[in-house]
Residue frames as a rotation matrix with the C-alpha (Angstrom) as fourth column:
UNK 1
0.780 -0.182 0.599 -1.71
-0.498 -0.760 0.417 -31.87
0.380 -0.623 -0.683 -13.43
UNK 2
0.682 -0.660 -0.316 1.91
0.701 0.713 0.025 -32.72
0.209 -0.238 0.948 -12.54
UNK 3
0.357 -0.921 -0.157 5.66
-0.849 -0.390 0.356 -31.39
-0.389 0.006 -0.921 -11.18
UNK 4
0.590 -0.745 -0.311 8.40
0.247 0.533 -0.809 -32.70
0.769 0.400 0.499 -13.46
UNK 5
0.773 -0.620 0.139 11.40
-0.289 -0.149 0.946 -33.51
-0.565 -0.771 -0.294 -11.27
UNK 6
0.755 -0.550 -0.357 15.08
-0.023 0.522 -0.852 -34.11
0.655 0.652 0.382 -12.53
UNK 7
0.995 -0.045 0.091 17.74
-0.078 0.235 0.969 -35.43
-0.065 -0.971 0.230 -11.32
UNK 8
0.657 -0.655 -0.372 21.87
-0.526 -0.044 -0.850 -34.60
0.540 0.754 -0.374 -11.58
UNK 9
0.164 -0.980 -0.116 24.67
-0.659 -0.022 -0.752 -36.32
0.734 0.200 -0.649 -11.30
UNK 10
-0.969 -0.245 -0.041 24.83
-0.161 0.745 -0.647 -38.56
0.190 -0.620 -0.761 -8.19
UNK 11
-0.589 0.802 -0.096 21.89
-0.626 -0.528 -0.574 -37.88
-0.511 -0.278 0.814 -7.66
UNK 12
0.255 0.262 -0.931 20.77
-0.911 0.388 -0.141 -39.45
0.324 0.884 0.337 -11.05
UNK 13
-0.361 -0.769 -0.527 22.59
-0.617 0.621 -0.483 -42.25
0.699 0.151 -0.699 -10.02
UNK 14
-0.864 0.368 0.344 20.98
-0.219 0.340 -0.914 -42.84
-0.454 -0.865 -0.213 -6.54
UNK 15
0.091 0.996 -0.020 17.30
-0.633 0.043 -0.773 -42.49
-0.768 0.083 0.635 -8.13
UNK 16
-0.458 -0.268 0.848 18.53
0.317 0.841 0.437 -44.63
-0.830 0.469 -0.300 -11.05
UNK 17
0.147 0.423 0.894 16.64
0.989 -0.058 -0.135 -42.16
-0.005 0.904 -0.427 -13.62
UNK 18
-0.735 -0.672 -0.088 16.98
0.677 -0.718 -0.164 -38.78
0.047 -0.180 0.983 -14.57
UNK 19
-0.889 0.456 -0.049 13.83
-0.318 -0.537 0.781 -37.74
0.330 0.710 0.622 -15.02
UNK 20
-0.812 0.520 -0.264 10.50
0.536 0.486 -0.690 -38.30
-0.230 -0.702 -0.674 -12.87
UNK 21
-0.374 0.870 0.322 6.70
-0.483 -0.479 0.733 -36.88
0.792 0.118 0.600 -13.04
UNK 22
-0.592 0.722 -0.358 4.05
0.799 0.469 -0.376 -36.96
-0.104 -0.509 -0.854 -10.09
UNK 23
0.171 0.796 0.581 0.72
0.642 -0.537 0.547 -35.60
0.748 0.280 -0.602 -9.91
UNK 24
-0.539 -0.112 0.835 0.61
-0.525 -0.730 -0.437 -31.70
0.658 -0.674 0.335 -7.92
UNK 25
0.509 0.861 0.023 -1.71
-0.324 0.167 0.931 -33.19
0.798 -0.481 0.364 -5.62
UNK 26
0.646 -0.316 -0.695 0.90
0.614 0.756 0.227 -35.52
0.454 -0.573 0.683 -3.68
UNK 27
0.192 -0.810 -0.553 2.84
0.977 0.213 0.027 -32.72
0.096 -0.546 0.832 -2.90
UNK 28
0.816 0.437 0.378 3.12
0.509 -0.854 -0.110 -28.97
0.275 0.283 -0.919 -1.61
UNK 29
0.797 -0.577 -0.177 6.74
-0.466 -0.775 0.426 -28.31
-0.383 -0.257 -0.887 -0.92
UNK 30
0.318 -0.369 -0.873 9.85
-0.820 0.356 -0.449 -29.26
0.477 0.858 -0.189 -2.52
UNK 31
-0.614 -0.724 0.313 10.48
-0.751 0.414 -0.515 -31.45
0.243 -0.551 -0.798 0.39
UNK 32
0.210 0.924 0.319 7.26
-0.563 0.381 -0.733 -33.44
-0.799 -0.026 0.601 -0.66
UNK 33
0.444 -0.210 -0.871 8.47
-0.884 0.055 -0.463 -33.64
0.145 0.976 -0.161 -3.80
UNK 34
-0.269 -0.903 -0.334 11.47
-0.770 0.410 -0.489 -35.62
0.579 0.126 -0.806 -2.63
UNK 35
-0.505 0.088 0.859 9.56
-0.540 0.744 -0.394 -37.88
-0.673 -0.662 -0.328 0.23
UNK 36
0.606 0.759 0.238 7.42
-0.388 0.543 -0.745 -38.72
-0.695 0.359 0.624 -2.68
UNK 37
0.498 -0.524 -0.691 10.02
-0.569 0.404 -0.716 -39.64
0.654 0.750 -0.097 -5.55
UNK 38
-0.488 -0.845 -0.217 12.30
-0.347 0.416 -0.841 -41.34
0.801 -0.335 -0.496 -2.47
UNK 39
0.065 0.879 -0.473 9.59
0.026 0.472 0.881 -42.88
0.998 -0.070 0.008 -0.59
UNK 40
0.963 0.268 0.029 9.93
0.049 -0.280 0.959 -41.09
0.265 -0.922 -0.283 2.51
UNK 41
0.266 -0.943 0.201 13.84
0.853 0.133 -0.505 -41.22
0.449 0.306 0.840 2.31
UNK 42
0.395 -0.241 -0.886 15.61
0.300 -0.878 0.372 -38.10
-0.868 -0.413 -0.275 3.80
UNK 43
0.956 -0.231 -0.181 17.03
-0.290 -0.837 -0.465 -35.81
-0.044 0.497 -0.867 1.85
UNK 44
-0.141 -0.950 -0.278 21.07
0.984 -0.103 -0.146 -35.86
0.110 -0.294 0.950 1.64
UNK 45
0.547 0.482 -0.684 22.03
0.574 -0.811 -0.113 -33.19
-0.609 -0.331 -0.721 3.25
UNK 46
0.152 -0.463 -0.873 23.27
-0.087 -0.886 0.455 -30.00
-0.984 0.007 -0.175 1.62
UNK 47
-0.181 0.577 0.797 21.27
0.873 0.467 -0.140 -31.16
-0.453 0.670 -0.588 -1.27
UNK 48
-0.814 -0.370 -0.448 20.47
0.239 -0.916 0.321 -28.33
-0.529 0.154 0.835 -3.72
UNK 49
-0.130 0.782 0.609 17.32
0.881 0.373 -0.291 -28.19
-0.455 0.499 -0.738 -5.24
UNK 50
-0.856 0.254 -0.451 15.51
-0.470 -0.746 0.472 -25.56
-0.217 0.616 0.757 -7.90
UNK 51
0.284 0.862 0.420 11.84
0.622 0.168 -0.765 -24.98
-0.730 0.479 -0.488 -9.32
UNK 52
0.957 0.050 0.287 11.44
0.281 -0.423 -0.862 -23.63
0.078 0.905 -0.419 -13.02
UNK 53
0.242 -0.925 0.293 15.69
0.823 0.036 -0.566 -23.45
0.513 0.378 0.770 -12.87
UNK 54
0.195 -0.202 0.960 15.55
-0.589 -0.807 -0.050 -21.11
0.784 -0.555 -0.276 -9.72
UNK 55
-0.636 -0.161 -0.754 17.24
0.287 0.858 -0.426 -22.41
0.716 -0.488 -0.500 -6.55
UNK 56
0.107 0.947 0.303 15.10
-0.106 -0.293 0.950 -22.76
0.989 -0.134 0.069 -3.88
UNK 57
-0.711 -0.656 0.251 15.26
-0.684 0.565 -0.461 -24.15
0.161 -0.500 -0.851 -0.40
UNK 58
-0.931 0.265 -0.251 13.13
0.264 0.964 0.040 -27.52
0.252 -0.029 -0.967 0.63
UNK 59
-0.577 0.620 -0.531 10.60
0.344 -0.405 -0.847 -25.25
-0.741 -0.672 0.021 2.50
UNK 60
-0.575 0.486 -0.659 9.20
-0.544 -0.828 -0.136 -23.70
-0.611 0.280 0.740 -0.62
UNK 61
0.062 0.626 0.777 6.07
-0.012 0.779 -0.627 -24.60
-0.998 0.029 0.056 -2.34
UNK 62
-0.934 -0.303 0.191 5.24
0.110 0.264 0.958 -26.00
-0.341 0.916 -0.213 -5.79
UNK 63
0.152 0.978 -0.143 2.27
-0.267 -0.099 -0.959 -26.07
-0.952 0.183 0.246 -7.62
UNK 64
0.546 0.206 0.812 1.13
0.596 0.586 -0.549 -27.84
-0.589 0.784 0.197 -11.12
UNK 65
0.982 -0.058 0.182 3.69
0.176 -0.105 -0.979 -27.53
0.076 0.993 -0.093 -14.03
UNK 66
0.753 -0.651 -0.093 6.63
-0.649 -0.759 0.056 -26.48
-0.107 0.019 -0.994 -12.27
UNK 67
0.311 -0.776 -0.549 9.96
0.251 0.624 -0.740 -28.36
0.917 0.092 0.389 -13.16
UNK 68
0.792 -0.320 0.520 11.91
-0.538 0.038 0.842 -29.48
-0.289 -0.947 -0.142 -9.45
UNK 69
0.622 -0.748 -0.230 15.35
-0.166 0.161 -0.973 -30.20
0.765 0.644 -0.024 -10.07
UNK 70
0.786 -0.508 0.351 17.92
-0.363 0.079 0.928 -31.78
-0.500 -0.858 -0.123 -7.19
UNK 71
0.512 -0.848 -0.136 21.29
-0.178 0.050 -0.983 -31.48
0.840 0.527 -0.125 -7.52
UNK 72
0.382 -0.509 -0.771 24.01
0.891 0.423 0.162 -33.12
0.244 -0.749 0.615 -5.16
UNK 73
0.503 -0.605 -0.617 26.54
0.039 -0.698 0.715 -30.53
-0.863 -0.384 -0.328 -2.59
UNK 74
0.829 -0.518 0.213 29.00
0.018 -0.356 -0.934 -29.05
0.560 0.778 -0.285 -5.69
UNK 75
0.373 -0.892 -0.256 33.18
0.291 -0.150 0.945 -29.81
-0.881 -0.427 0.204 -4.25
UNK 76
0.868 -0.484 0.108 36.05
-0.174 -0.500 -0.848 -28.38
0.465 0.718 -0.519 -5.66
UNK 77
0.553 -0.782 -0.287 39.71
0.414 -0.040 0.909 -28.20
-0.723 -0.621 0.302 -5.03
């Protein structure tokens, strides 16, 4: 029983891997997710995040199998 988590671009960079697993137990929103992979760490804000490649916001729960996916703020010019 696990949520896969990935991680893009800065993001990837900050966590030093792209690619994480914890057990469903440790965690029931995606903002679990992230205190657990960043050991209590805030969030950056205006962070993006997705479950099963839907976005989501931080508030919503997870449950065993789903893929969690943070992505950094998206600029342009």
């Amino acid at each position: 029983m696990s949520i896969n988590i990935r991680y893009f671009a800065s993001l990837r960079e900050k966590m030093g891997k792209a690619e994480d697993s914890i057990d469903a137990g440790l965690a029931r929103t995606v903002a679990d997710v992230w205190g657990v992979v960043a050991n209590d760490t805030g969030m950056p804000s205006n962070t993006l995040c997705s479950i099963n490649m839907e976005y989501v916001g931080p508030e919503h729960a997870v449950k065993d199998g789903d893929e969690v996916a943070f992505f950094p703020p998206v600029t342009g010019g």
